[in-house]
C-alpha positions in Angstrom: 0.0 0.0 0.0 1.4 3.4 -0.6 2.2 5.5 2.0 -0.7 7.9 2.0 2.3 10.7 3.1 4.8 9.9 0.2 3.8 13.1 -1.8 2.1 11.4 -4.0 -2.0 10.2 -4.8 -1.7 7.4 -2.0 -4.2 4.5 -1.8 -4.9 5.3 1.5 -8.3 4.3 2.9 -9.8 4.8 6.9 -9.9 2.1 9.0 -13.3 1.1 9.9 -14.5 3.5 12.6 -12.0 5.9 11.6 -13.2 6.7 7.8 -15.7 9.5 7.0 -19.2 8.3 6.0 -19.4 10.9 3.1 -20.1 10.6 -0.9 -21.0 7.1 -1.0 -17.9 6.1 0.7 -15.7 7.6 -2.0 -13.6 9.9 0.7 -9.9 8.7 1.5 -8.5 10.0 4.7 -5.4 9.6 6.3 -4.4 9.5 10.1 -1.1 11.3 11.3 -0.1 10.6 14.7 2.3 13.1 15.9 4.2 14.0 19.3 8.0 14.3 20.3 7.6 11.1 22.9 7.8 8.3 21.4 6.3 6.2 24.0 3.0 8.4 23.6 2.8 8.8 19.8 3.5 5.0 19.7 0.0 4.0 22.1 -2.1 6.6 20.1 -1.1 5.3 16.9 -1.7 1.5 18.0 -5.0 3.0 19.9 -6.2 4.2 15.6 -5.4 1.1 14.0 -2.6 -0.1 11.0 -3.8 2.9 9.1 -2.0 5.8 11.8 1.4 7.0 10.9 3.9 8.2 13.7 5.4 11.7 13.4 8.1 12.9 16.1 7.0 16.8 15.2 4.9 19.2 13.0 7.6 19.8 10.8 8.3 16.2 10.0 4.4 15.9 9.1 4.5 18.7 6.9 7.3 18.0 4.4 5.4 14.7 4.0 2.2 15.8 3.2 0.7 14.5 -0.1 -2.8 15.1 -1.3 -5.0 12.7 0.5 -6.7 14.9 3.6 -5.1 14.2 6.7 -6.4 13.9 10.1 -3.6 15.0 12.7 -3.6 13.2 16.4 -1.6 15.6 18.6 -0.3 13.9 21.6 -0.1 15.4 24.9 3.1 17.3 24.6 1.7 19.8 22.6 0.0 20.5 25.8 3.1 22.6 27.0 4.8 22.8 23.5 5.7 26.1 21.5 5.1 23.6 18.1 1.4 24.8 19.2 2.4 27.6 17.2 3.5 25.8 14.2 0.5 23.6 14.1 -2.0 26.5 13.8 0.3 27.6 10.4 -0.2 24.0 9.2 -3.8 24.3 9.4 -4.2 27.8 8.0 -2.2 26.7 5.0 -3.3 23.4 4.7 -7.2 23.5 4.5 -7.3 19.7 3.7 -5.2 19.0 7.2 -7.5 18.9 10.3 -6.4 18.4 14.1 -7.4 16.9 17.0 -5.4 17.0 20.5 -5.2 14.8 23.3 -4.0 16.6 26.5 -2.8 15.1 29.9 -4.4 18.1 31.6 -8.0 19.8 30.0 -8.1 23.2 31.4 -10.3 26.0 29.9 -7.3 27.3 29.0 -5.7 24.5 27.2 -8.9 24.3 25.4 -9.4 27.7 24.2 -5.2 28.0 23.3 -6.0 24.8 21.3 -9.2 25.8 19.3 -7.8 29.2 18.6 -4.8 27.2 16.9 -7.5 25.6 14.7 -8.0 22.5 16.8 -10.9 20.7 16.1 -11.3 18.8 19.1 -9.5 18.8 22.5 -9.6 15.4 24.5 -8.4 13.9 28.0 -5.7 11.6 28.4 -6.2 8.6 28.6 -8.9 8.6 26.0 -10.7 5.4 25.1 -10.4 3.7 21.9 -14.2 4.7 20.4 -14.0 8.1 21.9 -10.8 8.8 19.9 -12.2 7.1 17.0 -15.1 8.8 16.8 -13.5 12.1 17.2 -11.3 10.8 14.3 -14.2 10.3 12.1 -15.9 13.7 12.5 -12.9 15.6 11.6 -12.8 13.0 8.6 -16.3 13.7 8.0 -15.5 17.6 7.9 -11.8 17.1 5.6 -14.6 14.7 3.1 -16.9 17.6 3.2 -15.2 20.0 2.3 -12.9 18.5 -0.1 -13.8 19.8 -4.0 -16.1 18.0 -5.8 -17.6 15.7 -2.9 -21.7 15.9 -2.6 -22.6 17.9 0.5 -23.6 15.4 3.6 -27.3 15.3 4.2 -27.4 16.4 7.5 -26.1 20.1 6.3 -27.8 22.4 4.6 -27.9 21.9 1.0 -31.5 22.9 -0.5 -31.7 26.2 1.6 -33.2 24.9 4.1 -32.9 25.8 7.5 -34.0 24.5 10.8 -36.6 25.9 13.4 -36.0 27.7 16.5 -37.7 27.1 19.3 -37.1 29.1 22.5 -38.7 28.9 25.8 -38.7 31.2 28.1 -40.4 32.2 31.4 -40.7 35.6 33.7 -40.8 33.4 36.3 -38.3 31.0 38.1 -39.8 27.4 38.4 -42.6 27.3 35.9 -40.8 24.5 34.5 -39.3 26.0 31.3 -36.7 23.1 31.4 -38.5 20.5 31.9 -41.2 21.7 28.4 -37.3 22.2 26.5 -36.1 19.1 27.5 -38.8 16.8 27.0 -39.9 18.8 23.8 -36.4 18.3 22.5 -36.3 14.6 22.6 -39.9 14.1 21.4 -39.2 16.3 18.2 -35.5 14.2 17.7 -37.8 11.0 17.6 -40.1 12.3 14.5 -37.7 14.9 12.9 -35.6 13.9 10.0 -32.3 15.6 11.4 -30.8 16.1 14.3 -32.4 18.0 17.2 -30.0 20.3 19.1 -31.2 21.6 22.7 -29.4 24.4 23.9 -28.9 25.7 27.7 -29.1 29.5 27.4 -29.4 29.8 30.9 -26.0 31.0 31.0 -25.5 31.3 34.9 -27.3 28.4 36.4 -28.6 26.4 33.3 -30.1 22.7 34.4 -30.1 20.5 31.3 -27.4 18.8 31.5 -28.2 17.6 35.2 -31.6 16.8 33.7 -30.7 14.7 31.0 -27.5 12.9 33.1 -25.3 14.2 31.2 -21.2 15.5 31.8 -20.2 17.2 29.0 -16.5 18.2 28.2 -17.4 20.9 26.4 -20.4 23.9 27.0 -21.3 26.4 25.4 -17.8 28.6 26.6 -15.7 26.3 24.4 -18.1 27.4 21.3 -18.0 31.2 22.0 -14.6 30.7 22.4 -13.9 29.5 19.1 -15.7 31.6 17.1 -13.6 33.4 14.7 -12.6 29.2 13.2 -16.2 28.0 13.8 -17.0 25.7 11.2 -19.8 22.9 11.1 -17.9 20.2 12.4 -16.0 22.0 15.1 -19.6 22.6 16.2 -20.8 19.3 16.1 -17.9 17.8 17.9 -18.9 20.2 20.8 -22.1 18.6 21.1 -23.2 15.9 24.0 -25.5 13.6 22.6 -28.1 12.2 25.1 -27.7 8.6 23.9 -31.5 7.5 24.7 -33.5 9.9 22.6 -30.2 11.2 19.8 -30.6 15.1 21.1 -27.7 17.1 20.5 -27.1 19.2 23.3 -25.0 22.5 24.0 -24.8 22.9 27.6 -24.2 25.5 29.9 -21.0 26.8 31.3 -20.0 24.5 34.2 -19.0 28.3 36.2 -21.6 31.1 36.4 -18.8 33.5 36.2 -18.4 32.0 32.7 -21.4 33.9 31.3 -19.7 37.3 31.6 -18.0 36.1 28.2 -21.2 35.3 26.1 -23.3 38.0 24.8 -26.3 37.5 22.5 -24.6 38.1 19.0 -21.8 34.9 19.9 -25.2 33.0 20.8 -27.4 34.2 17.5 -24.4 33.3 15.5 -24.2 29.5 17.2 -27.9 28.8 16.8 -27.6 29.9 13.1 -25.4 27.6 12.6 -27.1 25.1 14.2 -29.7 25.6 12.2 -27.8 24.5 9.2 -27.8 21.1 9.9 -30.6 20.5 12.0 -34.7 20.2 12.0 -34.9 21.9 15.0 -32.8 23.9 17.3 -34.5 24.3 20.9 -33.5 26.9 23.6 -33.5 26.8 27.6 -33.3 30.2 29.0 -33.7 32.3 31.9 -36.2 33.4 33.8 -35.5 37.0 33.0 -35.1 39.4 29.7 -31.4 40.0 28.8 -29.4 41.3 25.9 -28.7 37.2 25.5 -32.6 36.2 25.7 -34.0 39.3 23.5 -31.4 37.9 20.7 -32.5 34.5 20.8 -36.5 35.9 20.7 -35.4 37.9 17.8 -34.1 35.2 15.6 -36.6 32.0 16.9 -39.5 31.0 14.6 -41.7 30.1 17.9 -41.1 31.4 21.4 -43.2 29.2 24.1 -44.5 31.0 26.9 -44.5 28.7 30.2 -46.5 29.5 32.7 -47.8 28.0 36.4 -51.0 27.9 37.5 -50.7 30.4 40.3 -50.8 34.5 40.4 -47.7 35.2 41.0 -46.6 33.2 37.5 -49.8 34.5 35.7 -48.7 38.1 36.9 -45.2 37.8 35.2 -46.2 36.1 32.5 -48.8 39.4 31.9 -45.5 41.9 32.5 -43.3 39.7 29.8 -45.8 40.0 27.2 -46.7 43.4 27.6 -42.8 43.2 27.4 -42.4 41.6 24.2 -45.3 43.9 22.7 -43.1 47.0 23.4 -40.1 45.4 21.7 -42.7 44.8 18.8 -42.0 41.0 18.8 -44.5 39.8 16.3 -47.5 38.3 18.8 -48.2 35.2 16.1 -44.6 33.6 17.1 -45.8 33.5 20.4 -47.2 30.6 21.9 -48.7 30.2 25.5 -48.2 26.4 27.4 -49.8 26.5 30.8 -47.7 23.8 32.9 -49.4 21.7 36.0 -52.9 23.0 34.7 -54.7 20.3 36.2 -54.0 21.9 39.4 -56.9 22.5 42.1 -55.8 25.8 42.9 -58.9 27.5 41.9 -57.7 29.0 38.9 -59.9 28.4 35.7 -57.8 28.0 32.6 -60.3 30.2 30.3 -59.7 33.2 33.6 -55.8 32.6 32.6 -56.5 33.2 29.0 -58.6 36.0 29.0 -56.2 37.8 31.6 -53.4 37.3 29.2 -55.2 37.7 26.0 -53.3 34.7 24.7 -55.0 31.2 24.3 -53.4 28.6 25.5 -51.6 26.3 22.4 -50.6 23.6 25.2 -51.8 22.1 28.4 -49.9 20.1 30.8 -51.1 18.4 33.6 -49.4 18.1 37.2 -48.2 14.3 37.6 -45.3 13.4 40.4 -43.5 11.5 37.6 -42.4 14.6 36.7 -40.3 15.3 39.7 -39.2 11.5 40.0 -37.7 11.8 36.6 -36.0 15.0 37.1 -34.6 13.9 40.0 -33.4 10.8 38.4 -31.9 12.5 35.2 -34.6 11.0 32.7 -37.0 13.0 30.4 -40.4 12.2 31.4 -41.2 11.0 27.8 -39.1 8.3 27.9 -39.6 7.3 32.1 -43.2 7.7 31.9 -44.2 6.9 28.0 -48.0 6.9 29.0 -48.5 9.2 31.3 -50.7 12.0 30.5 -47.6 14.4 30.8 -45.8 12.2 27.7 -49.2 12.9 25.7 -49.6 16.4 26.1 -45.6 16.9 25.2 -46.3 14.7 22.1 -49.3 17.2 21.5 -47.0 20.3 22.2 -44.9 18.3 19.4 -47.7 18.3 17.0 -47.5 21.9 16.8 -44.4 22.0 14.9 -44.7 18.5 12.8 -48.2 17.3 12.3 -47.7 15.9 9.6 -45.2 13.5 10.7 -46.6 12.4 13.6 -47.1 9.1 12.7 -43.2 8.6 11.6 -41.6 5.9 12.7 -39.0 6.7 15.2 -35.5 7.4 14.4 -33.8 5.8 17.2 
């Protein structure tokens, strides 16, 4: 076989799990595995298979580069290595070169240093096999994609047309806002023909990734932070997937301190790109109107209003829509979900309505499985499929795909 870094056309092909699923298969990749100890450039290439090839530096890679896309392993020296530098040239010259690192300590600051040098993905040593696979192949997928004359992947924009954006949002904490975005999210990634990505806006104290179990290495921070290189796939290997229901989710940062860094045209500019590539974008916010949440109202297609049965929720609710009305956000985006309304509190859903001169598009009923599958990290959908919860959420659902209601399941 020739050596895919000989300078020549090599006949190079991925190893399985390490390939790019793009053009019919057609894509040829290589693998580079490069850092100055040999010891560690030695485990991550047997880690990636027969296909990897060793590299002691930067420089020795480059002089052998041919014209097969390459994806570059960086072991963890580069961690604490001035060839950082010299990578980021590579990759600005090299547009058919992309990077990955695995680093012995991920700091914020490692991470930013590294996605600011063009790094497409930042991972702790020791890493698993599959998760340094699959980190492998998105890159892949991404060097595939935008090689010339290869068919755009499915799952990107390539007919114009672009996802929907759903926020919700609350003027008041506790009205259960994150558990409607949540549960929403992984109903619609069960009927929608892409990918459903679920976004924690709630910048200081955002709850979704407790709620859905998740730890993610990267949040929201690591995508601001990358901006000015932001590309597709940088973006999709930030995402956490929830494994049981497929949503893609962008967390919050892990420090509230974080959300000093983040203002609302970084987090218009992410949701516009995830729009590219999936059917529907759905966003967690805060219980309050901020530069961040009035963006994110600005640019959604739907904004769902949710709302507890009691006065005090009823009251904000009635101050964030005369609110909105001000800011001349157009009333017919706005949609109205009244949460535990089942409640024998002695308010009358038809009072609700005609206080706030907005009918309600979505009622959900109190049910203690709602609280036992928060507190155990599960979306109620998929803890309690037939409760009458799951049924109103599938209804809340129908508002945005009717028509494929009946669609079998994804996943």
């Amino acid at each position: 076989m020739t050596s895919p870094f000989s300078g020549q056309p090599g006949e190079y092909m991925p190893q399985p799990g390490l390939g790019a699923p793009a053009g019919g298969g057609g894509g040829q990749v290589a693998v580079a595995v490069v850092d100055a100890d040999q010891a560690a450039r030695s485990r991550l290439a047997m880690q990636l298979g027969q296909g990897a090839t060793p590299f002691p530096s930067i420089n020795d890679l480059a002089s052998r580069l041919g014209s097969i896309p390459v994806v570059v392993v960086l072991g963890p020296s580069f961690g604490a290595s001035p060839e950082l530098a010299a990578v980021e040239q590579l990759l600005a010259a090299r547009r058919d070169v992309g990077a990955i690192m695995v680093t012995s300590e991920l700091t914020t600051d490692m991470l930013q240093r590294a996605l600011r040098a063009g790094v497409k993905d930042v991972l702790a040593a020791p890493v698993e096999t599959t998760q340094l696979a699959e980190a492998v192949a998105r890159v892949a997928a991404g060097l595939i994609m935008a090689a010339p004359n290869t068919p755009v992947s499915p799952t990107v924009e390539a007919d114009g047309e672009r996802g929907r954006v759903i926020t919700v949002f609350s003027t008041k904490g506790g009205a259960g806002k994150s558990v409607v975005a949540t549960n929403l999210a992984v109903v619609l990634a069960g009927r929608a023909s892409r990918p459903v990505a679920l976004v924690d806006a709630d910048l200081q104290f955002g709850d979704i990734a407790v709620m859905l179990k998740l730890s993610p290495q990267h949040t929201v921070v690591d995508a601001v932070g990358a901006l000015d290189k932001l590309d597709l796939p940088l973006l999709q290997s930030l995402l956490i997937e929830h494994q049981p229901s497929g949503v893609k989710v962008l967390p919050a940062p892990l420090e509230p301190a974080f959300a000093d860094q983040i203002g609302a045209p970084e987090m218009v500019r992410i949701v516009e790109m995830l729009r590219q590539f999936c059917s529907f974008v759905v966003i967690d916010t805060p219980a309050y109107f901020n530069d961040v949440v009035l963006g994110l109202i600005e640019v959604s297609d739907d904004v769902l209003l949710v709302a507890g049965m009691d006065i005090p929720n009823i009251k904000n609710v009635k101050i964030g829509l005369q609110t909105l009305r001000l800011l001349n956000t157009p009333m017919e985006k706005l949609r109205l979900v009244l949460n535990r309304a089942n409640s024998k509190v002695k308010l009358d859903v038809g009072e609700v309505e005609r206080t706030l001169g907005i009918q309600a598009e979505a009622l959900i009923p109190s049910d203690i499985v709602v609280p036992q599958a928060v507190n155990k990290g599960e979306p109620v959908v998929l803890s309690a499929p037939k409760s009458g919860v799951t049924q109103s959420m599938n209804q809340l659902a129908d508002l945005f795909l009717p028509q494929t209601s009946n669609k079998r399941r994804r996943r």
